[in-house]
N, C-alpha and C positions, 0 to 999 in steps of 0.2 A: 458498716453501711458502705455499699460498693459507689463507686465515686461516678459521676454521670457529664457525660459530656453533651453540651449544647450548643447547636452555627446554625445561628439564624439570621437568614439575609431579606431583605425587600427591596426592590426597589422602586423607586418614583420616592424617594425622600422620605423613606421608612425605616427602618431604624437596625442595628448589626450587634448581635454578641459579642461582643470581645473575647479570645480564650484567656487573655489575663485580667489582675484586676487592674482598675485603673489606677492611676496616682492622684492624690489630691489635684496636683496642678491639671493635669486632662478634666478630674472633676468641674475645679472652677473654670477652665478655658470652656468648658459646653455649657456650663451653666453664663456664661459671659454673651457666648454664640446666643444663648436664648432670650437675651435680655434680662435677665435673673438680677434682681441689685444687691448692692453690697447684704441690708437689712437681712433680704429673703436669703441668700446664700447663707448666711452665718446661722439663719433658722435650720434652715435642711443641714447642714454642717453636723449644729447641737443634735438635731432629733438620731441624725445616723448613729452620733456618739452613744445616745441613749438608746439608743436600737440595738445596741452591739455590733452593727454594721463597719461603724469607721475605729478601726483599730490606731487612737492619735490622740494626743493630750490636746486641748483647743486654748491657744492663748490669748481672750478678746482682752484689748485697750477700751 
């Protein structure tokens, strides 16, 4: 499968592609930006995991 590149800009507070992935920390930092709470985060967190999206062991206390 040949590999596909995508830069997608907007502006007026629209949203940017990144060409890498991001790292958890950039995750939570935008997820913080948005007011996201601890609860919800660790939801989207688990579902990525189960998604096969987040490649990371999740360790909840």
């Amino acid at each position: 499968m040949p590999a596909t590149d995508t830069a997608v800009e907007e502006s007026e507070g629209g949203f940017t592609v990144v060409p890498e992935a991001p790292s958890i920390e950039r995750l939570a930092a935008a997820l913080n930006a948005l007011g996201v709470s601890t609860r919800e985060m660790m939801a989207i967190f688990q579902t990525l995991q189960r998604s096969g999206a987040l490649q990371a062991e999740l360790l909840i206390n």
